[in-house]
C-alpha positions in Angstrom: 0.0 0.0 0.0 1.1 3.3 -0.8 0.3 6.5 0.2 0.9 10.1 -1.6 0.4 13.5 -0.4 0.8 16.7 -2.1 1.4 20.1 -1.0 0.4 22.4 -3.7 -1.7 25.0 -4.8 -5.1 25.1 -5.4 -6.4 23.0 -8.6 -9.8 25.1 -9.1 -10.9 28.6 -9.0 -14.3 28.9 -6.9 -16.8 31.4 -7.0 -18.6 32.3 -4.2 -21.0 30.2 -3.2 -20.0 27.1 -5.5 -18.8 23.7 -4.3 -15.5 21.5 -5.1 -16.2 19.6 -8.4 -16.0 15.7 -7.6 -12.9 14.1 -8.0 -13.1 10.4 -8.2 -9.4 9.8 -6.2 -9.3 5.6 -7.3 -9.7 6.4 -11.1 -6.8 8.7 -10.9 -4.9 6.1 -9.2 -6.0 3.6 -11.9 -4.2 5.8 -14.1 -1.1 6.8 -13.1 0.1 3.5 -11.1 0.4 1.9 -14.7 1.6 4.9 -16.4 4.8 5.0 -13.9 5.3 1.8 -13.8 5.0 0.3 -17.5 8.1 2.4 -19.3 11.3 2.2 -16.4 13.4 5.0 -16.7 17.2 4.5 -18.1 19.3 4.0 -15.1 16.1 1.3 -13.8 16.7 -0.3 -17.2 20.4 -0.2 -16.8 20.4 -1.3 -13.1 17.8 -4.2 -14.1 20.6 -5.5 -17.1 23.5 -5.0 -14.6 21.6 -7.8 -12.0 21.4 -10.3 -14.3 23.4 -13.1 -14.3 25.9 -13.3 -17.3 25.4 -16.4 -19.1 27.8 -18.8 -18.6 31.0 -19.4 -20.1 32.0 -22.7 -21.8 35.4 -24.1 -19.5 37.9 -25.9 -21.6 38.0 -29.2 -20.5 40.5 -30.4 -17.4 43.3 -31.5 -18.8 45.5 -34.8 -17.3 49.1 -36.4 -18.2 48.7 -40.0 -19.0 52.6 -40.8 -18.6 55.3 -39.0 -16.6 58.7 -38.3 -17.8 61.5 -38.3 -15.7 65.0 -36.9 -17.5 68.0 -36.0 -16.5 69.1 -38.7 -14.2 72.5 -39.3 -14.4 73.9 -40.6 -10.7 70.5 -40.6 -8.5 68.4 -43.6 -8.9 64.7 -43.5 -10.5 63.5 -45.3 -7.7 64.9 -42.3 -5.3 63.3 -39.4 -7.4 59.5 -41.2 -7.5 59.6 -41.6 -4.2 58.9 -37.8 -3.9 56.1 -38.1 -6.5 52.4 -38.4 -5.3 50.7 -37.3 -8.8 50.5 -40.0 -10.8 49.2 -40.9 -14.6 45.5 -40.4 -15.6 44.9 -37.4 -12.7 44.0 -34.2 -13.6 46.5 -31.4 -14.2 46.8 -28.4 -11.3 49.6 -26.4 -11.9 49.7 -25.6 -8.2 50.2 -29.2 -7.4 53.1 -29.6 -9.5 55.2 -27.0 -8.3 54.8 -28.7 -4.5 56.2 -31.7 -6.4 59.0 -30.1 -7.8 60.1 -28.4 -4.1 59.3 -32.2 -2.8 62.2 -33.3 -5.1 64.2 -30.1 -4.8 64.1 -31.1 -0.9 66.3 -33.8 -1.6 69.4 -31.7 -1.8 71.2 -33.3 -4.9 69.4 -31.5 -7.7 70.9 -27.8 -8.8 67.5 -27.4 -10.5 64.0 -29.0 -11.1 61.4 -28.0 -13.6 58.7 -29.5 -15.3 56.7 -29.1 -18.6 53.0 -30.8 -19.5 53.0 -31.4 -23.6 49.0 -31.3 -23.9 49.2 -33.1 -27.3 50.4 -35.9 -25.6 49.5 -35.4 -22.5 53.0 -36.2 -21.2 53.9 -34.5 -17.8 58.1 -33.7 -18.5 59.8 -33.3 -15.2 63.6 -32.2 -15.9 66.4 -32.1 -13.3 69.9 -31.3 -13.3 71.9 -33.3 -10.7 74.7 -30.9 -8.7 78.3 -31.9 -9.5 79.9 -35.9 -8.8 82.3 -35.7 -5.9 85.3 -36.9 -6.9 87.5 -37.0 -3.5 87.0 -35.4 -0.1 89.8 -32.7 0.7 90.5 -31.6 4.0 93.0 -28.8 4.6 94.4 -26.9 7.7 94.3 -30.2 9.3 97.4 -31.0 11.7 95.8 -32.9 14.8 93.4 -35.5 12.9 94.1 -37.6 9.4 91.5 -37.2 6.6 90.7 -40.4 7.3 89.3 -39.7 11.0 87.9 -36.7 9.5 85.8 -38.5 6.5 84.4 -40.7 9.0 81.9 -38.3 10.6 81.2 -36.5 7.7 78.1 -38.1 5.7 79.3 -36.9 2.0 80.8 -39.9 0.6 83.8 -39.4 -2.6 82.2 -40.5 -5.9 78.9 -39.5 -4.9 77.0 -36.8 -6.0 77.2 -33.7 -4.0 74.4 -33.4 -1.1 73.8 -30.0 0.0 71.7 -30.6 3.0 74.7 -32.6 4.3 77.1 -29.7 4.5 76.1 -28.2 7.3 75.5 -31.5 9.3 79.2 -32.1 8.0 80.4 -29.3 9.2 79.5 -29.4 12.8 80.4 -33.3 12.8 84.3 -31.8 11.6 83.4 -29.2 14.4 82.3 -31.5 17.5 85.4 -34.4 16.6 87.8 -31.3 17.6 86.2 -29.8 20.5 85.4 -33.3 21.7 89.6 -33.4 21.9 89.5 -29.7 23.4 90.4 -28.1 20.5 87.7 -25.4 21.0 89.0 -22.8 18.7 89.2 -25.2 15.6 86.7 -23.8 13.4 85.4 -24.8 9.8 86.4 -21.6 7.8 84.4 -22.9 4.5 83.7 -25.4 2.1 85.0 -25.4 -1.4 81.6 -27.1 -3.6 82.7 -28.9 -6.9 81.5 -27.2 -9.8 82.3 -29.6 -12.3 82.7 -33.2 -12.1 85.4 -35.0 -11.1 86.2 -32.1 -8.6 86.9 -32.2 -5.0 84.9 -30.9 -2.2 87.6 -29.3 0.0 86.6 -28.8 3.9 88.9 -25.4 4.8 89.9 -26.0 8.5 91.2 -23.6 11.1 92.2 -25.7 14.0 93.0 -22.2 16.7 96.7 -21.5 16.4 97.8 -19.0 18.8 98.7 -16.2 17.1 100.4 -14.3 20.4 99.9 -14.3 24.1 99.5 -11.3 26.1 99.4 -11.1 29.6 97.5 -8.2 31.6 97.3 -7.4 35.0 100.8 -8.6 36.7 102.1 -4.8 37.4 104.6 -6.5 40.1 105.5 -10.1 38.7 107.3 -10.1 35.6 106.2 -11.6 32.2 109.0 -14.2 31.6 108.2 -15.9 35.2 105.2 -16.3 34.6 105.4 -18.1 30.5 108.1 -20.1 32.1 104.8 -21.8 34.0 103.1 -22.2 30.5 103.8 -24.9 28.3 101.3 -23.1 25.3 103.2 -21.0 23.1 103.0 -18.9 20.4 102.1 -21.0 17.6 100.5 -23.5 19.4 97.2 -25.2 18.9 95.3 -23.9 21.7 93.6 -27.0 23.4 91.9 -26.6 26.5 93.3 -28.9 29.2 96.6 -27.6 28.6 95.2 -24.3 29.3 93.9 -25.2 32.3 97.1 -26.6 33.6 98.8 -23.9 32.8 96.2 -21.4 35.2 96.8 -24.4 37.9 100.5 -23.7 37.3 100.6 -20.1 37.6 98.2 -19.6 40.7 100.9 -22.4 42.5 102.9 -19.7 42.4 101.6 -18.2 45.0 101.7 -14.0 43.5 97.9 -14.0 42.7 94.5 -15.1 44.0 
């Protein structure tokens, strides 16, 4: 129901004496309801268009690989690579999907790079890797208190294997812990030389804490050579830390300090 009031001048001129004509109120009604409401005005026609739905589009159809490629395997076994792989032929094709796989296999630390490629006309799902370098020996320098043999033994990277790069920093703390374990605390690994190219070495660059110098500070009434005759670490020493400890143990015997 709607109601309408107007606030307007008067329609008719009256004479004294006359009455208000009759105005039948439902036949104007009658008319104008249909009259506003049969022709809508531009911006109704334009805001009726805009709420329709579009019609819908035609999808291509979903596309799926029925045979995966694997290429590039040169050192690293089939059988390791699929193990990463959950698609599998005949499923659908999500690029989203595929890119997980590829990081699954990247994850595996012995591929420099991983890509793949879906030919639609034969529906063949390419996955292409390049394997990193072949490690043709395992170099250590720097290395004066332990062989490379002891060394190679904690390390995981094995010669004539390819090159693992989630190893190397497992390695290095393994090269790390075997000196500290002897109190070689200093001994550090400075960096690791990668192979670029096969039949190239991986070289583990070892600084195992030589003392530079020795400077003693604090002894304004004892004099310096009485005291390093109590120390059996020179200059040019490895510094390891039970002979350092001795060494305190010998000084404070002497009795000049507390």
């Amino acid at each position: 129901m709607i109601f309408i009031c107007f606030l307007a001048s008067p329609l008719f001129a009256l004479d004294e004496g006359s009455s208000l004509p009759e105005v039948n109120l439902q036949s104007l009604m009658d008319e104008l309801v249909p009259a506003l409401s049969a022709t809508p005005t531009d911006s109704q026609a334009a805001s009726t268009s805009d709420d329709q739905p579009d019609t819908p589009k035609e999808m291509p159809a979903q596309l799926t690989f029925k045979s995966i490629s694997i290429e590039g395997l040169q050192n690293i076994s089939l059988d390791q690579v699929r193990e990463k792989i959950t698609v599998h032929e005949g499923e659908p094709y999500y690029a989203l999907r595929l890119d997980r796989e590829m990081t699954n296999i990247k994850s595996m630390g012995v591929f420099q790079d991983v890509a793949w490629e879906l030919n639609a006309d034969t529906q063949t799902l390419h996955i292409r890797l390049v394997e990193n370098a072949l490690v043709s020996d395992i170099v250590f320098t720097g290395n004066t208190q332990f062989t490379a043999a002891q060394l190679q033994a904690v390390v995981r990277q094995q010669p004539q294997a390819v090159l693992n790069v989630n190893w190397l920093r497992s390695d290095i703390k393994a090269v790390e812990q075997l000196y500290q374990s002897k109190g070689y605390v200093l001994a550090k690994v400075l960096g690791v030389q990668r192979p670029e190219n096969p039949g190239e070495p991986l070289v583990f660059v070892i600084s195992e804490g030589v003392i530079e110098k020795i400077v003693l500070l604090g002894n304004e009434h004892t004099k310096d050579y009485v005291i390093f005759r109590e120390m059996r670490l020179k200059a040019g020493d490895i510094f390891k830390k039970d002979e350092f400890e001795k060494d305190i143990h010998r000084i404070y015997n002497l009795g000049y300090f507390t």
